[in-house]
DODOTOR-41563 format. One record per atom (N, C-alpha, C): y, x, z. Coordinates in steps of 0.2 Angstrom, whole numbers, plus 5000, padded with zeros to 4 digits. Layout:
BEGIN
YXZ
...
This chain:
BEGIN
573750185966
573250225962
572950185957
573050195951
572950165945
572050155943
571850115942
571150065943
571150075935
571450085932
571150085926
570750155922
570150135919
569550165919
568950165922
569050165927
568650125933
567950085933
567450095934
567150065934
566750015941
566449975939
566149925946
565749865943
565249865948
564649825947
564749765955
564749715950
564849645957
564049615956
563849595961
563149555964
563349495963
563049445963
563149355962
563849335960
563749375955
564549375949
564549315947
564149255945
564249225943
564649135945
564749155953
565149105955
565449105962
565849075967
566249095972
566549155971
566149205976
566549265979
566549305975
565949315972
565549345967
566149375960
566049295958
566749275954
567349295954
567449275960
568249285963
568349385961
567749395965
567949485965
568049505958
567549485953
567449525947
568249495943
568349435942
568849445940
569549465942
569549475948
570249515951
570249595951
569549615947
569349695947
569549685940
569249645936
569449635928
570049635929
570449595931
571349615931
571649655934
571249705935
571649765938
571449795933
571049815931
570949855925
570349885923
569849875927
569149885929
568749885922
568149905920
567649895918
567049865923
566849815922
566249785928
565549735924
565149785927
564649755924
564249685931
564249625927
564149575931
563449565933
563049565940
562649535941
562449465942
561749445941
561449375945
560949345943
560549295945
559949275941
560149215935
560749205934
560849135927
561249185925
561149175916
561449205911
562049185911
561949125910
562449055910
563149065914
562649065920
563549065924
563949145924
563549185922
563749255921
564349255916
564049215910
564449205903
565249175907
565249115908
565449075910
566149135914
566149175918
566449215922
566949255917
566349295912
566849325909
567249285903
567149215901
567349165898
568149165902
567949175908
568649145912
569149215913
568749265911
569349325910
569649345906
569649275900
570249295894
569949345891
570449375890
570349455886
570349515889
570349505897
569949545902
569249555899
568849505897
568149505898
567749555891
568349595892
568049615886
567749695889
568049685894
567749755898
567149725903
567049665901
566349645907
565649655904
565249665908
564649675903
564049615910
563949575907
563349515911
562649535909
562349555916
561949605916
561249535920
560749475918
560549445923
560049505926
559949475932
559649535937
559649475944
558849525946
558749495954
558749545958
559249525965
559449605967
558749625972
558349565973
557949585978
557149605975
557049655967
556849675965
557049735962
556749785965
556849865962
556749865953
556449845949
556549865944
556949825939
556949765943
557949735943
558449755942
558549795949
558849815950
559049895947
558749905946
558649975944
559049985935
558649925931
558949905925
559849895926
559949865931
560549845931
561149925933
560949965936
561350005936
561050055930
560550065925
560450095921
560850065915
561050015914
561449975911
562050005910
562349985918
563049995918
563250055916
562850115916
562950215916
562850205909
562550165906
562450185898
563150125896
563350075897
563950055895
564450085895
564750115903
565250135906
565150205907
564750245909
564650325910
564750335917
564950275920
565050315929
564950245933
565050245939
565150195945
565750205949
566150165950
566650185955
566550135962
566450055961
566150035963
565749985963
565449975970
564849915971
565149885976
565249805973
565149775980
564449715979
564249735984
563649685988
563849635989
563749575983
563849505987
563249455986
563049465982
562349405982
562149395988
561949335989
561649315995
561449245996
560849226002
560649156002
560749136008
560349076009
560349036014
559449006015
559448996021
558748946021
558948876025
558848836022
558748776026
559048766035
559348716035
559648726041
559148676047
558648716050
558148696052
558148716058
557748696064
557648736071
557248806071
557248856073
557248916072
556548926073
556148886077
555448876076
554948826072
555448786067
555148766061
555448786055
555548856056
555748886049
555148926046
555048926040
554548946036
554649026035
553849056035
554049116030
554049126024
554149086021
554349106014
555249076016
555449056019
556049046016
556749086021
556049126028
556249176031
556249236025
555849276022
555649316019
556149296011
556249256010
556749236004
557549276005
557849236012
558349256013
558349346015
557849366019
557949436019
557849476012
557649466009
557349496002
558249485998
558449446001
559149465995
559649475999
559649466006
560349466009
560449556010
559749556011
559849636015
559149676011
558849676010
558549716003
558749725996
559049655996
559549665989
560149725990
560249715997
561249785999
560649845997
560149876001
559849936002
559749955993
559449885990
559249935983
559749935980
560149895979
560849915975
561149965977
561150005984
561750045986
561450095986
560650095987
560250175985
560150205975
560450135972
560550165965
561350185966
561650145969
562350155967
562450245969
562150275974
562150305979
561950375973
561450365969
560950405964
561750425959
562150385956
562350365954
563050405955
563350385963
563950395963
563850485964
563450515968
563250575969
563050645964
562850605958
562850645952
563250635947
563750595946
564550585941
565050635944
565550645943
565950705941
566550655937
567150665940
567150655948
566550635954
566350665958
565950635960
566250585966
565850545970
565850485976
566050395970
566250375975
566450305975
566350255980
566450205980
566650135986
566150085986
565850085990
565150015994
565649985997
565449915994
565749846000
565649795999
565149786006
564749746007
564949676010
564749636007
564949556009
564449566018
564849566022
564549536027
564649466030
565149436031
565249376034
565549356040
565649306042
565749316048
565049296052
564549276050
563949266052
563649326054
564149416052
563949456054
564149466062
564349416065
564849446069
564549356076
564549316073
564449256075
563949216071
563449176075
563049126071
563249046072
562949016068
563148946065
562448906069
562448856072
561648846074
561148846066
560748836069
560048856065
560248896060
560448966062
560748986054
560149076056
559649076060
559449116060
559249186055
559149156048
558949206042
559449246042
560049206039
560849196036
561149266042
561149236047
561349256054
560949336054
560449346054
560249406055
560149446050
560049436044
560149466038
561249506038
561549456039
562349476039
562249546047
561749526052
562149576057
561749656054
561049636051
560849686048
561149726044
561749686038
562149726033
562549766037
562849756044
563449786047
563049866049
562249856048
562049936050
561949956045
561649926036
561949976034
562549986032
563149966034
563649976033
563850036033
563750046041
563950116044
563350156043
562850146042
562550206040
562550206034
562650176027
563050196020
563550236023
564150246027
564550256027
564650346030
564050336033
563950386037
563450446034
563050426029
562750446025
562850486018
563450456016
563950456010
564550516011
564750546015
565150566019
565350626015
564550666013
564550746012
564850746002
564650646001
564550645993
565250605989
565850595996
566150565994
566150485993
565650485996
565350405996
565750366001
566150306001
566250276005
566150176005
566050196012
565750096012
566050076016
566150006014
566749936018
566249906018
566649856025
566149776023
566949726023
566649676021
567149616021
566849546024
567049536028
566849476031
567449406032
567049366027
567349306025
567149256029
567649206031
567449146033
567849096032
567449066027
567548976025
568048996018
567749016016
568249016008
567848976003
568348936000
568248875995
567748895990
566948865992
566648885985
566148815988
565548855981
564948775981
564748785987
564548855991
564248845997
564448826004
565248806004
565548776007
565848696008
565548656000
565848636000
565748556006
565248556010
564848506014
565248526021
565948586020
566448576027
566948526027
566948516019
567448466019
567148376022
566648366023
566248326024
566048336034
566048366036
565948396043
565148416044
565048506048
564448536050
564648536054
563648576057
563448546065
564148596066
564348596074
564748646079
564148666084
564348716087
563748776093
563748696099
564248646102
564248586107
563648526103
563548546097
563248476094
563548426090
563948446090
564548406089
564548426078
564948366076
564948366069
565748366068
565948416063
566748426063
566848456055
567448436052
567648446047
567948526048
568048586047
568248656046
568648656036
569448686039
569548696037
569548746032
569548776024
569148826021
570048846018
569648896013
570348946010
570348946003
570748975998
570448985990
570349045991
569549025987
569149105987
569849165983
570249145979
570349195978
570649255979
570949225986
571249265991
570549325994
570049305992
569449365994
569449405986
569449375983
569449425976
570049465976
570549445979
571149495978
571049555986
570649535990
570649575996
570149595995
569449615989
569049655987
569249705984
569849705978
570249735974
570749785978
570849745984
571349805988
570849855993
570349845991
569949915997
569549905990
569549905987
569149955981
569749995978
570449975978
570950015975
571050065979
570950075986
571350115990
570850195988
571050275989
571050335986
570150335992
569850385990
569350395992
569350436000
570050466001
570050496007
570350416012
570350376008
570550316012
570050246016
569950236017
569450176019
569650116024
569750046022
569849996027
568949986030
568649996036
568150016036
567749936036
568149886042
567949816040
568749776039
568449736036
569049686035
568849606036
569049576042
568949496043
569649446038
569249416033
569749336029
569649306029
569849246033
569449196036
570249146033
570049076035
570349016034
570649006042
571348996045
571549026049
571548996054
571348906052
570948856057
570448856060
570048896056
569248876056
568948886063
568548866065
568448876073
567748946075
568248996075
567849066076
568149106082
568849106081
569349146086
569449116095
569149116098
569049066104
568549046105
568448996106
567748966109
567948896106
567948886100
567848846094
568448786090
């Protein structure tokens, strides 16, 4: 199915996965307006897409503010005219702390973008996909493997990604009538800055401190591009990419 025309709006476009996605949607043929809170690294993306980036529009924005948010998808309908996709990827972390001396502000940080940043981006997207002509389009939500398994003291991180897996399915379920379809992707240990302290060794669930093998992100940008490519009657509903040593599959 030919992707050119197309449009899509990436979340934390400006580095990892964020990155990885928008430019493998730029090389498919996409028009994609970039989110994130630095101008800088926004630029910088579409710097790296050659004469793809002429189809990118770097939009800064904070996803866990509605009228942010809100600019960013009236942005992309006045550059481009439609939505075809969203993927939800922005996201944080708090401090890797005992679960009982974590903060609320740094609890309340991470929920405000891991999982209220998906609700408001996917309730414009949703305004969006349902009133274009062609109508519908494709949600696909960065879950993680965090949505599936925690990391010690990773409580925020950890319940905000199992959070995203409900609204997956209820994006999914919701969207049904309006051609709206939702994926999630759940990554683990792909080569970015958030990573890079595995090459050094983190805690293990035994206590124990171990180096984890990681992947190149861009194997996730190219397996965002393959479920945003696929036809609307079609859906990969999750997809697990992981680094194939990493210790998830078993008991570590």
């Amino acid at each position: 199915m030919s992707s050119q025309g197309k449009v899509a709006v990436v979340t934390g476009a400006g580095s990892g996965i964020g990155r990885s996605a928008a430019l493998a949607l730029l090389r498919d043929g996409y028009s994609v307006a970039l989110a994130g809170r630095r101008v800088e690294a926004l630029e910088e993306t579409v710097s790296m897409a050659g004469e793809n980036g002429a189809r990118a529009l770097a939009v800064p924005t904070d996803a866990s503010d509605p009228a942010s948010v809100q600019g960013l998808f009236a942005k992309t309908k006045e550059a481009f005219g439609r939505l075809d996709v969203l993927f939800n990827n922005a996201g944080t972390g708090a401090p890797p702390v005992p679960l009982d001396e974590l903060s609320f502000e740094d609890w309340s940080k991470v929920v405000a973008i891991n999982l209220t940043g998906v609700f408001l981006c996917t309730q414009e997207a949703m305004k969006m996909m349902k009133n274009q002509t062609p109508m519908g389009g494709r949600i696909i939500n960065n879950g993680s493997i965090s949505a599936h398994a925690p990391r010690p003291n990773s409580a925020p991180y950890t319940a905000t990604k199992h959070a995203v897996t409900g609204m997956t399915k209820s994006t999914s379920l919701d969207g049904r009538p309006f051609d709206i379809v939702c994926s999630q992707i759940d990554i683990g240990n792909a080569a970015t800055e958030m990573t890079e302290r595995m090459k050094e060794g983190v805690p293990q669930a035994d206590g124990s401190t171990a180096v984890e093998p990681r992947m190149d992100v861009a194997h996730v940008g190219d397996a965002v591009a393959q479920m945003a490519n696929l036809p609307l009657d079609t859906n990969i509903q999750f997809m697990t990419i992981m680094a194939t040593k990493m210790p998830f599959v078993g008991r570590g």
